[in-house]
C-alpha positions as CSV (number, residue, x, y, z in Angstrom):
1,X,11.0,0.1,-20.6
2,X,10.6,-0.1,-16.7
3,X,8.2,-2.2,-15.6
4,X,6.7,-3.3,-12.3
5,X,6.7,-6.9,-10.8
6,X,3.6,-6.3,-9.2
7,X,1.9,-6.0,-12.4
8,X,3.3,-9.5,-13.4
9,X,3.2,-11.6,-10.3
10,X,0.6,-12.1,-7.8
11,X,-0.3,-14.5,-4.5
12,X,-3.7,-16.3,-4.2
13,X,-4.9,-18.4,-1.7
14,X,-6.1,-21.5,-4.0
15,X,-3.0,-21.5,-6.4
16,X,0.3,-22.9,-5.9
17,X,-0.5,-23.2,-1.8
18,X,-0.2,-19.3,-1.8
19,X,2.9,-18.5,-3.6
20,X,3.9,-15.9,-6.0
21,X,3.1,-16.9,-9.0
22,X,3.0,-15.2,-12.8
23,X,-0.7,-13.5,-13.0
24,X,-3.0,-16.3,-15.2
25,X,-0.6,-19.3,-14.5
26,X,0.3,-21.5,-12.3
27,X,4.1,-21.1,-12.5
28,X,5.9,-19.9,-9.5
29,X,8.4,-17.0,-9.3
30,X,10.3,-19.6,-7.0
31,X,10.7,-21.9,-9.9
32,X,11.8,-19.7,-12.2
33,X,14.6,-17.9,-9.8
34,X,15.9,-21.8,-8.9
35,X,15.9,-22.2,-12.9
36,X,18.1,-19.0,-13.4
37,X,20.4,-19.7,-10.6
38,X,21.0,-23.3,-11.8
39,X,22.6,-21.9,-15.0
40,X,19.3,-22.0,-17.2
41,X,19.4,-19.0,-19.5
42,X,16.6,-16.6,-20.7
43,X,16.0,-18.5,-23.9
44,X,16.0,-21.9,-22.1
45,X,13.5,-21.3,-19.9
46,X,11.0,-19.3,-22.7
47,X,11.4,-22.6,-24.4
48,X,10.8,-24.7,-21.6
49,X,7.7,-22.7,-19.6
50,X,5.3,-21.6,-22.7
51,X,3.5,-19.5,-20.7
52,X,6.5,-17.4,-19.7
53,X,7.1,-14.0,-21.3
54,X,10.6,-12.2,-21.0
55,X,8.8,-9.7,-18.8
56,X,7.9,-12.2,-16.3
57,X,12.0,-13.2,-15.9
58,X,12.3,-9.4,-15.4
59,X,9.3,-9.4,-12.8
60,X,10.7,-12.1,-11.1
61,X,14.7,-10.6,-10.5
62,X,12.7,-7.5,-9.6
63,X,10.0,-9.1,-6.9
64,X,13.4,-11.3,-5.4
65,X,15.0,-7.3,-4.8
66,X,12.3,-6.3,-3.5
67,X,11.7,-9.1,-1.1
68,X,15.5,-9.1,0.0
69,X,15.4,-4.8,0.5
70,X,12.3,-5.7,3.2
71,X,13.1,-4.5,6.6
72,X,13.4,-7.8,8.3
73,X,16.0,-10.0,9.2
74,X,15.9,-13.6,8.2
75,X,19.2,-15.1,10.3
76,X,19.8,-14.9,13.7
């Protein structure tokens, strides 16, 4: 099943000062990716964040592509 990030992970002003966060929580996308490269795995974090779905891990690899593929360069 392909899926979209946008559909799982939005920005609003008066949550999380602004950052991407899982639609209807208050988890960040920037959370979860510092989870996964810590050496947390799938299940662990489903356990750990009851409000996370598989397809928000998904969302979140997918947003971090797409934010890296932008047409901007971070280092000078």
């Amino acid at each position: 099943m392909t899926i979209r990030w946008q559909d799982y992970i939005e920005e609003r002003k008066g949550v999380m000062m602004g950052k991407p966060v899982f639609k209807g929580t208050r988890l960040t996308v920037e959370q979860i990716l510092g989870e996964m490269g810590s050496g947390m795995t799938d299940a662990e974090l489903l356990d750990n964040y009851p409000t996370l779905r598989p397809e928000h891990i998904r969302a979140a690899l997918l947003y971090a592509a797409a934010v890296l593929a932008m047409d901007q360069t971070i280092y000078a």
